[in-house]
VEXLUMLUM-310616 format. One record per atom (N, C-alpha, C, CB): residue number from 1; atom name; x, y, z. Coordinates in pm, whole numbers, plus 50000, padded with zeros to 5 digits. Glycine has a CB too. Layout:
<sites>
@num NUM | atome CA | xx X | yy Y | zz Z
...
</sites>
This chain:
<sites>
@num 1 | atome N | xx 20530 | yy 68597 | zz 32673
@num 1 | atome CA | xx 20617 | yy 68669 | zz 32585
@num 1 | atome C | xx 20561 | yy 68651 | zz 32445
@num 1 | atome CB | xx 20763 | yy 68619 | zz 32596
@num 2 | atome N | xx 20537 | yy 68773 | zz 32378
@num 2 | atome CA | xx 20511 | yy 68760 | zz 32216
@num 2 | atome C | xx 20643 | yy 68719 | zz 32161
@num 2 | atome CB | xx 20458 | yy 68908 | zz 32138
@num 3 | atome N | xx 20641 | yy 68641 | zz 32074
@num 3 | atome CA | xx 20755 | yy 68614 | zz 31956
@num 3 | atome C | xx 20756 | yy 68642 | zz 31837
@num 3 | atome CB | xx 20781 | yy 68504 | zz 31935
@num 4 | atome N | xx 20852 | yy 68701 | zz 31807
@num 4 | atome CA | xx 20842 | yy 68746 | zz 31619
@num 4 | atome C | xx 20962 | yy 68696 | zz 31580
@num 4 | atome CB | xx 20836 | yy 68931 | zz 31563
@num 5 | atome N | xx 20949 | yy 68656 | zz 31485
@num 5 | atome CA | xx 21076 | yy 68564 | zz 31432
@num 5 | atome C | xx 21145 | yy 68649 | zz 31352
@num 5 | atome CB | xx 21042 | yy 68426 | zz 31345
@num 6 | atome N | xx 21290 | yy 68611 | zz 31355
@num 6 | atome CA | xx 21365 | yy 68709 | zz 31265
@num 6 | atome C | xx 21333 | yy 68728 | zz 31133
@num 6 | atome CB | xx 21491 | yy 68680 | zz 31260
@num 7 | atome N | xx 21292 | yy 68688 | zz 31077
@num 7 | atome CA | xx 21238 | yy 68672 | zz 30897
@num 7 | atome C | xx 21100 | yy 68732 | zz 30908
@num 7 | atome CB | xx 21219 | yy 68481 | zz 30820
@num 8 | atome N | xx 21065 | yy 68831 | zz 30993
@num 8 | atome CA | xx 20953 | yy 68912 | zz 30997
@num 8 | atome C | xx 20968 | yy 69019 | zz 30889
@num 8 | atome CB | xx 20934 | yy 68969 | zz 31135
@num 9 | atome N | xx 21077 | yy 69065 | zz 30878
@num 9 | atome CA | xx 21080 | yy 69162 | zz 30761
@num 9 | atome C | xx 21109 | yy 69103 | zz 30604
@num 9 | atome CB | xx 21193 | yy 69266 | zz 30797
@num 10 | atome N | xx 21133 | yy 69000 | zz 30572
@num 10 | atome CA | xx 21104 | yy 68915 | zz 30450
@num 10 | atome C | xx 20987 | yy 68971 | zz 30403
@num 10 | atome CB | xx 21088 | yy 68761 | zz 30474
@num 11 | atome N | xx 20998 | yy 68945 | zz 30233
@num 11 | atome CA | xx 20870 | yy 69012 | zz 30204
@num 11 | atome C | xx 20769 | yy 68916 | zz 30176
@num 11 | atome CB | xx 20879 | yy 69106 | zz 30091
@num 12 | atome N | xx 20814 | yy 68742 | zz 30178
@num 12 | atome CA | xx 20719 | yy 68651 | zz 30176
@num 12 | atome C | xx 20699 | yy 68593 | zz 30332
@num 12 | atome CB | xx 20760 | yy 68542 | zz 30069
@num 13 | atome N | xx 20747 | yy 68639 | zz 30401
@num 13 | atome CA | xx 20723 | yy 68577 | zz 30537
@num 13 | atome C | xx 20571 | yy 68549 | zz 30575
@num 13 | atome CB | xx 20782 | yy 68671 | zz 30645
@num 14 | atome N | xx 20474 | yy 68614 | zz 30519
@num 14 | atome CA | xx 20347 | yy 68548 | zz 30554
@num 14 | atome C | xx 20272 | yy 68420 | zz 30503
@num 14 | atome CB | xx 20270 | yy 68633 | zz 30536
@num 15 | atome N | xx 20362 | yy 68380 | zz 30384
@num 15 | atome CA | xx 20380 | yy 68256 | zz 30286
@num 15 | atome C | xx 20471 | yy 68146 | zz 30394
@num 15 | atome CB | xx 20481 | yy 68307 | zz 30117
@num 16 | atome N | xx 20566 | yy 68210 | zz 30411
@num 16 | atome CA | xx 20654 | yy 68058 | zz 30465
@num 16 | atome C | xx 20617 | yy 68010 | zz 30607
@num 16 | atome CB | xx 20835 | yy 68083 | zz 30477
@num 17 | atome N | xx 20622 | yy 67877 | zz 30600
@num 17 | atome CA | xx 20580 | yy 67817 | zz 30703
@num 17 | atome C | xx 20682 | yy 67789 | zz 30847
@num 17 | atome CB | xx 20534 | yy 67700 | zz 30642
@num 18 | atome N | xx 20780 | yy 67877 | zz 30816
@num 18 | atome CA | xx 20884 | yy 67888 | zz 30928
@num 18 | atome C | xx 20854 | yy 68007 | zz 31012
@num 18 | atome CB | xx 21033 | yy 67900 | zz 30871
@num 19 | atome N | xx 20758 | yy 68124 | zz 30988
@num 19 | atome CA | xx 20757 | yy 68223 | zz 31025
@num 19 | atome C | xx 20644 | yy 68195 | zz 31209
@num 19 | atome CB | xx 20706 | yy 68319 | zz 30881
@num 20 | atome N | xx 20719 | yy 68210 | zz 31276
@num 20 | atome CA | xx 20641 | yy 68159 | zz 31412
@num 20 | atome C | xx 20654 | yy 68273 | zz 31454
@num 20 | atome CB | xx 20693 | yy 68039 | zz 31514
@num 21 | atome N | xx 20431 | yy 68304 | zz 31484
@num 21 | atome CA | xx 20421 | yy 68428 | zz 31587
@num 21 | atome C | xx 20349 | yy 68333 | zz 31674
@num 21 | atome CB | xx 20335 | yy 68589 | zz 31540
@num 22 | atome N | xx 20399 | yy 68350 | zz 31775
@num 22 | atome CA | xx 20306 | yy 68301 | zz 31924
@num 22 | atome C | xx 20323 | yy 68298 | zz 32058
@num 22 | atome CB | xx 20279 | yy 68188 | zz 31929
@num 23 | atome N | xx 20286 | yy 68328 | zz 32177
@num 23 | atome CA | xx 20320 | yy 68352 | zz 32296
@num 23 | atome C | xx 20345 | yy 68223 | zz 32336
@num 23 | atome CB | xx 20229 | yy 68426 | zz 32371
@num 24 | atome N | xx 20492 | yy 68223 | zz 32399
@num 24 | atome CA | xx 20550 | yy 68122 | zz 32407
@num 24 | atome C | xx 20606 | yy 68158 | zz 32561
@num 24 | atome CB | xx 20645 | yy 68094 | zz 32284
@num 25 | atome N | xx 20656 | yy 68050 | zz 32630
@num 25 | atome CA | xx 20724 | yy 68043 | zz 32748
@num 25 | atome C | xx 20847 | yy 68022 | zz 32730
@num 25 | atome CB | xx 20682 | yy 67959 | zz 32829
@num 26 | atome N | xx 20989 | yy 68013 | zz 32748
@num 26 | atome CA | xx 21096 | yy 68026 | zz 32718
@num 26 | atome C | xx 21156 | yy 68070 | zz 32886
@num 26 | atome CB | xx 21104 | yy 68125 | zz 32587
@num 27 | atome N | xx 21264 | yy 67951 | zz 32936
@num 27 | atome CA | xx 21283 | yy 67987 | zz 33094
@num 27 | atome C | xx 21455 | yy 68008 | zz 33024
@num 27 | atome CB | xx 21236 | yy 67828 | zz 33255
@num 28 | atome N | xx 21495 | yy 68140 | zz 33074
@num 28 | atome CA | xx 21686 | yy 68177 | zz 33083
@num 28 | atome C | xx 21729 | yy 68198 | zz 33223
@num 28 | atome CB | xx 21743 | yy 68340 | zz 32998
@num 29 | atome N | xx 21815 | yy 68116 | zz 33230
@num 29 | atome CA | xx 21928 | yy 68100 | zz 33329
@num 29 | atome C | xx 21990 | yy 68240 | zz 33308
@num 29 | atome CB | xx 22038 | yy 67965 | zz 33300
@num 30 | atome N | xx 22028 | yy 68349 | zz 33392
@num 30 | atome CA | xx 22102 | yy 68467 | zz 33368
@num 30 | atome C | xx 22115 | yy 68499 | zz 33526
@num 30 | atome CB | xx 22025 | yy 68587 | zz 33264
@num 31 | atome N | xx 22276 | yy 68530 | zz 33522
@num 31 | atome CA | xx 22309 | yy 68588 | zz 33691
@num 31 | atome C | xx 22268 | yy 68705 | zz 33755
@num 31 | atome CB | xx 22444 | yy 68610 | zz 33716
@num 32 | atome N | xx 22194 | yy 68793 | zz 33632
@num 32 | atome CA | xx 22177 | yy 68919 | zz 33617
@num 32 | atome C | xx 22009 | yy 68960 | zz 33637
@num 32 | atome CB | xx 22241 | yy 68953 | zz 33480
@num 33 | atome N | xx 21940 | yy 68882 | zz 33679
@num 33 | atome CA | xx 21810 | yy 68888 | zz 33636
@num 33 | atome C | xx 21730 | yy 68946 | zz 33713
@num 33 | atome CB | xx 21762 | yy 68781 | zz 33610
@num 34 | atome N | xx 21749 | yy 69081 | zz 33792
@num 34 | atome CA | xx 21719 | yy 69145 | zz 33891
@num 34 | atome C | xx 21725 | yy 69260 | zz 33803
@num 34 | atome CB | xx 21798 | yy 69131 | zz 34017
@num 35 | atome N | xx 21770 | yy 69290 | zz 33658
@num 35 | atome CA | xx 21734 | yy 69373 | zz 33562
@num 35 | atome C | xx 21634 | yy 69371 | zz 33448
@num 35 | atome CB | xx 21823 | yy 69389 | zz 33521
@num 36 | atome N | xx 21582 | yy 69250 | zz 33491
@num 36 | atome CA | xx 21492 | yy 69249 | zz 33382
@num 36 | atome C | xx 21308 | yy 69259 | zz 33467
@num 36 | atome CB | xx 21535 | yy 69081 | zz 33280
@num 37 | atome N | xx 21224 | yy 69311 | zz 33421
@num 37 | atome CA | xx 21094 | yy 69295 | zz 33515
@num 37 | atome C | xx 20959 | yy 69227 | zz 33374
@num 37 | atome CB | xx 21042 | yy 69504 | zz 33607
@num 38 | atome N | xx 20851 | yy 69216 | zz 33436
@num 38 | atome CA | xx 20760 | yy 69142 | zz 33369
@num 38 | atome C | xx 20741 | yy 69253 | zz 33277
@num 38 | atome CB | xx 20635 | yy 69083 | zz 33449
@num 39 | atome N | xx 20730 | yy 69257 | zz 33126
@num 39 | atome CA | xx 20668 | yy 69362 | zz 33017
@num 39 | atome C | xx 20764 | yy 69421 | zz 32915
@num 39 | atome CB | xx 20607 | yy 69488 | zz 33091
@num 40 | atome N | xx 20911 | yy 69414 | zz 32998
@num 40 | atome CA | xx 21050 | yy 69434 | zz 32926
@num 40 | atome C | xx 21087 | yy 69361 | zz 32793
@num 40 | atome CB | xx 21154 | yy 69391 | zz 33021
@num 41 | atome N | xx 21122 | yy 69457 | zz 32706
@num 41 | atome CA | xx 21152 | yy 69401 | zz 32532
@num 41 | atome C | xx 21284 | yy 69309 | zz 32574
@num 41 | atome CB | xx 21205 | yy 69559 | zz 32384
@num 42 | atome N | xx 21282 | yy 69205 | zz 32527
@num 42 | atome CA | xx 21413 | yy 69126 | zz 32543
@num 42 | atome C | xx 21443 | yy 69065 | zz 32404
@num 42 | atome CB | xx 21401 | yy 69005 | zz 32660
@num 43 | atome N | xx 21543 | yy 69057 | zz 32374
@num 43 | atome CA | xx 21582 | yy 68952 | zz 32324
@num 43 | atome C | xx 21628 | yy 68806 | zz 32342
@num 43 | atome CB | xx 21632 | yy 68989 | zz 32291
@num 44 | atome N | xx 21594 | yy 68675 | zz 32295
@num 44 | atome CA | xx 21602 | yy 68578 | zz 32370
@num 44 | atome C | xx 21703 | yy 68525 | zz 32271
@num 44 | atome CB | xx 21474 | yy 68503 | zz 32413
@num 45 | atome N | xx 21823 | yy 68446 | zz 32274
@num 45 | atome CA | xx 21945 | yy 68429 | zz 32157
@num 45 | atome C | xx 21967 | yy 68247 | zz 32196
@num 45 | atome CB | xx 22131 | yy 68561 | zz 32197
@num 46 | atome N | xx 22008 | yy 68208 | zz 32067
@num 46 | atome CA | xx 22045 | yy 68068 | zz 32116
@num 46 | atome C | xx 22215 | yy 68081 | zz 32029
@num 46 | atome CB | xx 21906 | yy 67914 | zz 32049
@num 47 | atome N | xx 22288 | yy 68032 | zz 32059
@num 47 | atome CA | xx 22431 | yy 67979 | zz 31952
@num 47 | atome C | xx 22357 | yy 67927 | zz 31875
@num 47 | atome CB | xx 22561 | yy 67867 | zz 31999
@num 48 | atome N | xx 22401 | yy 67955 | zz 31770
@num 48 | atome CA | xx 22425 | yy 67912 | zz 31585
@num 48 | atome C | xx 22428 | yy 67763 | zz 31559
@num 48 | atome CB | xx 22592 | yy 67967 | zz 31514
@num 49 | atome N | xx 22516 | yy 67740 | zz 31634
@num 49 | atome CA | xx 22512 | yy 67581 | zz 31651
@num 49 | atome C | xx 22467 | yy 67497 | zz 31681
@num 49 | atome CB | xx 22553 | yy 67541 | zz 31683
@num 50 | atome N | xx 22411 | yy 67573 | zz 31805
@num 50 | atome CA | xx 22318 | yy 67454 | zz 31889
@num 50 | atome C | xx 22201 | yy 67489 | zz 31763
@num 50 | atome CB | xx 22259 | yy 67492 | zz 32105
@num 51 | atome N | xx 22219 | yy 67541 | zz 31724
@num 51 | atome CA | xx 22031 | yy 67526 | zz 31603
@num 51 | atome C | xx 22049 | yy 67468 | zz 31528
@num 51 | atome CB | xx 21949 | yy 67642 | zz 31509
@num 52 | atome N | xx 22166 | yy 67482 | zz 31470
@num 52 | atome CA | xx 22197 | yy 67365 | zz 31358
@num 52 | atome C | xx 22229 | yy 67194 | zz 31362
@num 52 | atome CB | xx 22312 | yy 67414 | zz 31301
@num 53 | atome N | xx 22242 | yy 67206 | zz 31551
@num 53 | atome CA | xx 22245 | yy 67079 | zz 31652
@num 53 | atome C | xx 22091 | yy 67043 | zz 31638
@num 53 | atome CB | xx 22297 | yy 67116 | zz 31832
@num 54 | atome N | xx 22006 | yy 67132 | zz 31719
@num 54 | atome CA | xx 21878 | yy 67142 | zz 31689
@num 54 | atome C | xx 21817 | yy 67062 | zz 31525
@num 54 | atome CB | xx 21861 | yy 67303 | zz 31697
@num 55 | atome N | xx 21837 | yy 67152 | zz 31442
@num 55 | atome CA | xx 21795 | yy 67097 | zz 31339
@num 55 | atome C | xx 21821 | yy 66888 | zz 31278
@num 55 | atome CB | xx 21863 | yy 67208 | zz 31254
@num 56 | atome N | xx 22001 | yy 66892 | zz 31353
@num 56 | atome CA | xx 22062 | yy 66744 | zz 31276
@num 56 | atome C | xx 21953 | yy 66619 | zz 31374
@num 56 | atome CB | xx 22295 | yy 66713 | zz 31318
@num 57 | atome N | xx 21924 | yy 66662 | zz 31518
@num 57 | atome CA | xx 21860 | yy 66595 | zz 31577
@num 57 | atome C | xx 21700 | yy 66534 | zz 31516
@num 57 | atome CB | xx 21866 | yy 66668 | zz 31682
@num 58 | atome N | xx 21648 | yy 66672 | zz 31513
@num 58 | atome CA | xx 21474 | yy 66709 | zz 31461
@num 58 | atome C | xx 21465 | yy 66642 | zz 31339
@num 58 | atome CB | xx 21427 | yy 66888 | zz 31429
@num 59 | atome N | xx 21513 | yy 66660 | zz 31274
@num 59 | atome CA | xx 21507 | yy 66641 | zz 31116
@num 59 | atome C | xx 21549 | yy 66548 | zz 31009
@num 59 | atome CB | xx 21555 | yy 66723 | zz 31077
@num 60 | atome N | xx 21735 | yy 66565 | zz 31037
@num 60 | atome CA | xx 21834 | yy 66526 | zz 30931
@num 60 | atome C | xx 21819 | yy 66369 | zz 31018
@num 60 | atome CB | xx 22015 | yy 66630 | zz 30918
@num 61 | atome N | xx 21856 | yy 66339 | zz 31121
@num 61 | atome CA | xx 21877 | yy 66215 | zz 31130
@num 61 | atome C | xx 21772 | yy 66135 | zz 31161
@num 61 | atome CB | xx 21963 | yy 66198 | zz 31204
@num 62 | atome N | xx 21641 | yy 66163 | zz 31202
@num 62 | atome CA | xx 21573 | yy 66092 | zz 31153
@num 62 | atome C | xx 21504 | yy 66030 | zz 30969
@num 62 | atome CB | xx 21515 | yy 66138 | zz 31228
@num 63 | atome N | xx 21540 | yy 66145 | zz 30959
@num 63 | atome CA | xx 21512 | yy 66112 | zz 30783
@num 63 | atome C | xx 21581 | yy 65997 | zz 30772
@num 63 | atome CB | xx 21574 | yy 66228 | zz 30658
@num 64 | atome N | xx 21735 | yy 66025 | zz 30810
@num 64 | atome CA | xx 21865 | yy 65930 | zz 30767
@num 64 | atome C | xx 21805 | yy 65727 | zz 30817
@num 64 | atome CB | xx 22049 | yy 66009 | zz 30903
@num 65 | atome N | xx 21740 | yy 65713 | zz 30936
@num 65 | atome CA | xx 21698 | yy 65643 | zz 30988
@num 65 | atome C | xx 21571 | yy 65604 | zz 30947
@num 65 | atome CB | xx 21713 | yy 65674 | zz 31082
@num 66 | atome N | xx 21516 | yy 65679 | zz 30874
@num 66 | atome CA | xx 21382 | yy 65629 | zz 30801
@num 66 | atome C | xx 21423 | yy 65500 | zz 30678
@num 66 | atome CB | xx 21302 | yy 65784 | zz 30712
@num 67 | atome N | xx 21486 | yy 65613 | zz 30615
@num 67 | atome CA | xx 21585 | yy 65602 | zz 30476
@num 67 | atome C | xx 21700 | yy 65472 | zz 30448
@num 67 | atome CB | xx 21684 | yy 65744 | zz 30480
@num 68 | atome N | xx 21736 | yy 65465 | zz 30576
@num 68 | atome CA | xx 21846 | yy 65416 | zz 30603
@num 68 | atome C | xx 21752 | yy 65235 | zz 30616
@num 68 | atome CB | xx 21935 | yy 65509 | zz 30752
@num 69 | atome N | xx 21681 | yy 65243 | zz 30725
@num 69 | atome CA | xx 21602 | yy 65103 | zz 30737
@num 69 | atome C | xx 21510 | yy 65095 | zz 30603
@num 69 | atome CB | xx 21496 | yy 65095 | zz 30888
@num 70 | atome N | xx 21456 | yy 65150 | zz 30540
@num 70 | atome CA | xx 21411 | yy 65106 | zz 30426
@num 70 | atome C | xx 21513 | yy 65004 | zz 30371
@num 70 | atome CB | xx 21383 | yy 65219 | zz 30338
@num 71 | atome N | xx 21581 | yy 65149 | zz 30333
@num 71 | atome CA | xx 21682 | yy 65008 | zz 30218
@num 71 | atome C | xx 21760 | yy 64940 | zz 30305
@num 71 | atome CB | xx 21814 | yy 65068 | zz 30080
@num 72 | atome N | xx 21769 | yy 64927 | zz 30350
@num 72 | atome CA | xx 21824 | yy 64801 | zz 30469
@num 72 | atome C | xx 21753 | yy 64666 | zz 30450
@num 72 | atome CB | xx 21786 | yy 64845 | zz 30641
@num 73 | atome N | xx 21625 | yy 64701 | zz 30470
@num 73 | atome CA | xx 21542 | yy 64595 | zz 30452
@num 73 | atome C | xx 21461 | yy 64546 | zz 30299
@num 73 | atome CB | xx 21450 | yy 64626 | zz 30551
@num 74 | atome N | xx 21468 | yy 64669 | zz 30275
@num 74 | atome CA | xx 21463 | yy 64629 | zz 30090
@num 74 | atome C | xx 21525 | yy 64508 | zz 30018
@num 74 | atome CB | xx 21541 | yy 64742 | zz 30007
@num 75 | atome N | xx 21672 | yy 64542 | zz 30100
@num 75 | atome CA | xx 21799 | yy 64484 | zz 30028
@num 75 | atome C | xx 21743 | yy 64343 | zz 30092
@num 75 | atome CB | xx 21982 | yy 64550 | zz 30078
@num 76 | atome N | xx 21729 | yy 64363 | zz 30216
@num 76 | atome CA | xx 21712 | yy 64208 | zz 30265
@num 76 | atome C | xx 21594 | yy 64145 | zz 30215
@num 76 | atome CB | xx 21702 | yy 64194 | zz 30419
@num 77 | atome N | xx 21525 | yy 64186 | zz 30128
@num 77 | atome CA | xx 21417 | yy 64119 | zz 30071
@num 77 | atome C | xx 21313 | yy 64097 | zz 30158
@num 77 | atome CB | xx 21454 | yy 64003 | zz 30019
@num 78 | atome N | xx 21310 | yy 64212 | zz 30278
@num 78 | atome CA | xx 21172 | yy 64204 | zz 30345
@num 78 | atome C | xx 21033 | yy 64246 | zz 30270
@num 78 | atome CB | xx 21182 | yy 64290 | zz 30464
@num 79 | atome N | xx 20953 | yy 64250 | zz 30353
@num 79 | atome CA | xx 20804 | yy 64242 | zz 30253
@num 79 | atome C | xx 20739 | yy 64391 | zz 30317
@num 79 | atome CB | xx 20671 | yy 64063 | zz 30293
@num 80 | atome N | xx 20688 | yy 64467 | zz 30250
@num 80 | atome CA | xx 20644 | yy 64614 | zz 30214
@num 80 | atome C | xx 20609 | yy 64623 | zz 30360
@num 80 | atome CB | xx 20512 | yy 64649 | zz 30087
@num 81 | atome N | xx 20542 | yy 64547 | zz 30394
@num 81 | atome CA | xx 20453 | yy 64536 | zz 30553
@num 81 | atome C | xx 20533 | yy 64559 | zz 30642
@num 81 | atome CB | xx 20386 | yy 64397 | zz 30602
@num 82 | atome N | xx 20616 | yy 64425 | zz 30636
@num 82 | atome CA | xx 20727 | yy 64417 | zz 30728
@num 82 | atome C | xx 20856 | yy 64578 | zz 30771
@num 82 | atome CB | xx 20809 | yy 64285 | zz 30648
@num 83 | atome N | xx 20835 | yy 64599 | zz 30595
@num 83 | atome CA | xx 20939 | yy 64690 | zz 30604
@num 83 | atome C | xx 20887 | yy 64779 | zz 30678
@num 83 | atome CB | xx 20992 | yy 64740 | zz 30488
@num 84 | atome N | xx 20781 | yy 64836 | zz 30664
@num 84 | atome CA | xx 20676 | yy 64985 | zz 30687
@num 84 | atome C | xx 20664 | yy 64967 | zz 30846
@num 84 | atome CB | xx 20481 | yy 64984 | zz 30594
@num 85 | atome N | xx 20668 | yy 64878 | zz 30903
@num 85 | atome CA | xx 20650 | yy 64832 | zz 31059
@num 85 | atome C | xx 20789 | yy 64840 | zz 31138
@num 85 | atome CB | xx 20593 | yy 64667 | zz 31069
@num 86 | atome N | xx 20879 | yy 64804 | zz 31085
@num 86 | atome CA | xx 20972 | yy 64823 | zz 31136
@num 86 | atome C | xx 21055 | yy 64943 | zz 31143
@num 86 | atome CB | xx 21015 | yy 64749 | zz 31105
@num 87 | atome N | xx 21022 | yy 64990 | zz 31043
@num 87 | atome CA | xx 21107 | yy 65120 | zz 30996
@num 87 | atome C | xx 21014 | yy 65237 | zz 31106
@num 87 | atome CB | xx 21089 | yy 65159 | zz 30781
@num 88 | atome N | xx 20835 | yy 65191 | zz 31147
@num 88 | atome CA | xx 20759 | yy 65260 | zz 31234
@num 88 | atome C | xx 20888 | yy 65265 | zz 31354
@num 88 | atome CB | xx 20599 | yy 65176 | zz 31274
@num 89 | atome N | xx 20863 | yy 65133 | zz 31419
@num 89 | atome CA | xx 20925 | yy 65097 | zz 31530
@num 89 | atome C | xx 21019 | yy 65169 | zz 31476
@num 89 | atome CB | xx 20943 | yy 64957 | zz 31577
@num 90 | atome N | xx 21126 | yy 65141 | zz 31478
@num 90 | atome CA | xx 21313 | yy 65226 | zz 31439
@num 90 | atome C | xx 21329 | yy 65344 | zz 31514
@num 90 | atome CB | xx 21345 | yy 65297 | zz 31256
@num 91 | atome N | xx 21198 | yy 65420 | zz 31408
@num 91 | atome CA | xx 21168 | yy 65594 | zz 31395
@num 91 | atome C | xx 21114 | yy 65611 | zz 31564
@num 91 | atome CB | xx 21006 | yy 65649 | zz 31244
@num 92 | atome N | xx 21017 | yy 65527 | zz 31583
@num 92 | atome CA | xx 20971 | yy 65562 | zz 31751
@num 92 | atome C | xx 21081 | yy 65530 | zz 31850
@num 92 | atome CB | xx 20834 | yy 65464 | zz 31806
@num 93 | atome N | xx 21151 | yy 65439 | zz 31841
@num 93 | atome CA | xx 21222 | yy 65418 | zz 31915
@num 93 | atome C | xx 21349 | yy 65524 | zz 31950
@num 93 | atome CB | xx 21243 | yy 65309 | zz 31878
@num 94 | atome N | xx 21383 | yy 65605 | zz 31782
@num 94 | atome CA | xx 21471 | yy 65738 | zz 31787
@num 94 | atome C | xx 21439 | yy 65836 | zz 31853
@num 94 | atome CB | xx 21489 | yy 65796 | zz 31680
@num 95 | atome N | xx 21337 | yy 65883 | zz 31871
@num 95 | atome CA | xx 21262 | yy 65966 | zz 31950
@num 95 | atome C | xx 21193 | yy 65966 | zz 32062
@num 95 | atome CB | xx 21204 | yy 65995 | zz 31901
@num 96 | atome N | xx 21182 | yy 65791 | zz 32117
@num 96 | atome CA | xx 21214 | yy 65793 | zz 32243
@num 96 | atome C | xx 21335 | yy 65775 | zz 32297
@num 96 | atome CB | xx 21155 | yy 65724 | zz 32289
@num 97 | atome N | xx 21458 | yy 65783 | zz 32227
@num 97 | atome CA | xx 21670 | yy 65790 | zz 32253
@num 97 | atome C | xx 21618 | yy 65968 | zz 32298
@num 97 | atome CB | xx 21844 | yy 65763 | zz 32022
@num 98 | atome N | xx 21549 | yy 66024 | zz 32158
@num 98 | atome CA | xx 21532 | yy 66170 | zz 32263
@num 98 | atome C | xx 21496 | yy 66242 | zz 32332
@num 98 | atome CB | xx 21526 | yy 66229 | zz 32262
@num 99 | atome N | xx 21385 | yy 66194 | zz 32393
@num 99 | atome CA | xx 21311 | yy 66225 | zz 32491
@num 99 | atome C | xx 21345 | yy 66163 | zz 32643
@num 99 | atome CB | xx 21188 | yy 66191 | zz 32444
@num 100 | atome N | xx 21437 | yy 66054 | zz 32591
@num 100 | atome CA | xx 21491 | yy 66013 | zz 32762
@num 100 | atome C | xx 21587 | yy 66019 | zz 32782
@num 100 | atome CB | xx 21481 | yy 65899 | zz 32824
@num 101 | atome N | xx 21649 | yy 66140 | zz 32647
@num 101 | atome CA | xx 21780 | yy 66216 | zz 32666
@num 101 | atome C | xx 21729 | yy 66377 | zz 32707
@num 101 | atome CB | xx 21881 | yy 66209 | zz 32508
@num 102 | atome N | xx 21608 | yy 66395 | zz 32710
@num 102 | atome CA | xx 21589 | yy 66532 | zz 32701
@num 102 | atome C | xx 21628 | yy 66641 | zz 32801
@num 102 | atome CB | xx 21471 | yy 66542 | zz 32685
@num 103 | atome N | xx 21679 | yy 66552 | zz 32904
@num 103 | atome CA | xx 21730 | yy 66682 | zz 33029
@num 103 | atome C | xx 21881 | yy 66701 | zz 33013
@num 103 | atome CB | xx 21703 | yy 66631 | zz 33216
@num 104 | atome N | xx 21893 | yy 66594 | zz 32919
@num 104 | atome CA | xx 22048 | yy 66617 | zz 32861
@num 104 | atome C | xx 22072 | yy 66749 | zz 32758
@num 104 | atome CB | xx 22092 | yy 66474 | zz 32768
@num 105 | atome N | xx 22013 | yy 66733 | zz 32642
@num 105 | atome CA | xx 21966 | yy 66811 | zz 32564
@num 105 | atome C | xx 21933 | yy 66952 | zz 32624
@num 105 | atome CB | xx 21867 | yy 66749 | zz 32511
@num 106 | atome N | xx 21839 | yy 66964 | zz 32751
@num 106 | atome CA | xx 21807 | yy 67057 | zz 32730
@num 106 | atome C | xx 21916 | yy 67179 | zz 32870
@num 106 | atome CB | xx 21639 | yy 67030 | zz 32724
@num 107 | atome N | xx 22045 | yy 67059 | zz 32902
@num 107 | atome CA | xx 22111 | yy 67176 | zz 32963
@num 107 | atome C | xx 22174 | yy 67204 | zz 32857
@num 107 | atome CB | xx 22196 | yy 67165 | zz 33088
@num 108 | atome N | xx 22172 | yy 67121 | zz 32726
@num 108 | atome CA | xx 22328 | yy 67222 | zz 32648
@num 108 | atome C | xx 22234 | yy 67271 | zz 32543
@num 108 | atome CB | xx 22508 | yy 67115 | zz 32560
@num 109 | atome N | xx 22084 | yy 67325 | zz 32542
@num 109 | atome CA | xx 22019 | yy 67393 | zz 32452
@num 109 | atome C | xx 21992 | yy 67503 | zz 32532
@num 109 | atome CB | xx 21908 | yy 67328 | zz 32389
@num 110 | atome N | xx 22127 | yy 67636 | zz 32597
@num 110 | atome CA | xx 22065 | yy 67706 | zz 32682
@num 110 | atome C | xx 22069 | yy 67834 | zz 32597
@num 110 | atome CB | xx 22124 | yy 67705 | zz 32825
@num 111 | atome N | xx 21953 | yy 67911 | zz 32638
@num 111 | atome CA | xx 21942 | yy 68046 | zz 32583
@num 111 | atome C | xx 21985 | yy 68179 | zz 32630
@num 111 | atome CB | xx 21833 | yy 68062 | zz 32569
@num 112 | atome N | xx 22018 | yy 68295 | zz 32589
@num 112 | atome CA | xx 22091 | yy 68386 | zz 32611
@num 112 | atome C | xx 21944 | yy 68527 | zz 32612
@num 112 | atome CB | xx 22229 | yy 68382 | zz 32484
@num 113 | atome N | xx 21979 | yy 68607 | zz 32688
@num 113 | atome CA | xx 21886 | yy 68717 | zz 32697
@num 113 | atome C | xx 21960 | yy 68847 | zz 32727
@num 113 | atome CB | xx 21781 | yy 68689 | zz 32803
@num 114 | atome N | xx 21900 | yy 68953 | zz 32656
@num 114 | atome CA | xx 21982 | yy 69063 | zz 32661
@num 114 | atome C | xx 21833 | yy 69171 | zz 32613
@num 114 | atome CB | xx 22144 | yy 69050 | zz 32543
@num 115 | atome N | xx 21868 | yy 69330 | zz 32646
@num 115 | atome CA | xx 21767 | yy 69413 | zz 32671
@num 115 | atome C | xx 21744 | yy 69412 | zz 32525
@num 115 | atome CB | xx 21794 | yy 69551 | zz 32752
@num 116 | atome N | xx 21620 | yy 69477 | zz 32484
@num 116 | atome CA | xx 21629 | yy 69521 | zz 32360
@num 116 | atome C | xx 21643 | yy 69660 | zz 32299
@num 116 | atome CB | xx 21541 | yy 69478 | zz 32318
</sites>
């Protein structure tokens, strides 16, 4: 499947680094799928939420956890080393919470498809 991202018609979209073209795989659950055949324009849809779920996971709370053990350990008068190592560990350890949550994640990250 080609992908064009909605911000294709932006007039800086070839500047921003959010703009994703690339053939991608993408599997939808649909009861209906005896209407769709290989070559068909689709649209592929996620809820609003779950992206903004998406995003607090990816992004916001690891920052928070970067951020958060710094000064944690700042305060405690750990030493630059110490801090920078641990705060490694912390961060790896968050992202392995999501990856051996990921079949969790990925039944309630389900996508929606409809003709185009």
């Amino acid at each position: 499947m080609h992908v064009v991202s909605a911000c294709s018609s932006c007039k800086a979209h070839e500047k921003c680094a959010f703009v994703d073209k690339a053939d991608k795989i993408v599997e939808v659950e649909t009861s209906d799928w005896q209407q769709y055949s290989v070559g068909d324009s689709v649209i592929v849809s996620v809820n609003e939420s779950l992206g903004l779920l998406a995003v607090l996971l990816a992004y916001i709370l690891p920052a928070v956890v970067i951020i958060g053990s710094i000064a944690l350990l700042q305060i405690a008068s750990a030493s630059e080393v110490l801090t920078a190592t641990i705060t490694l560990i912390v961060t790896a350890l968050y992202f392995l919470l999501l990856y051996h949550l990921r079949d969790k994640l990925q039944r309630r990250f389900s996508f929606g498809i409809t003709k185009a």
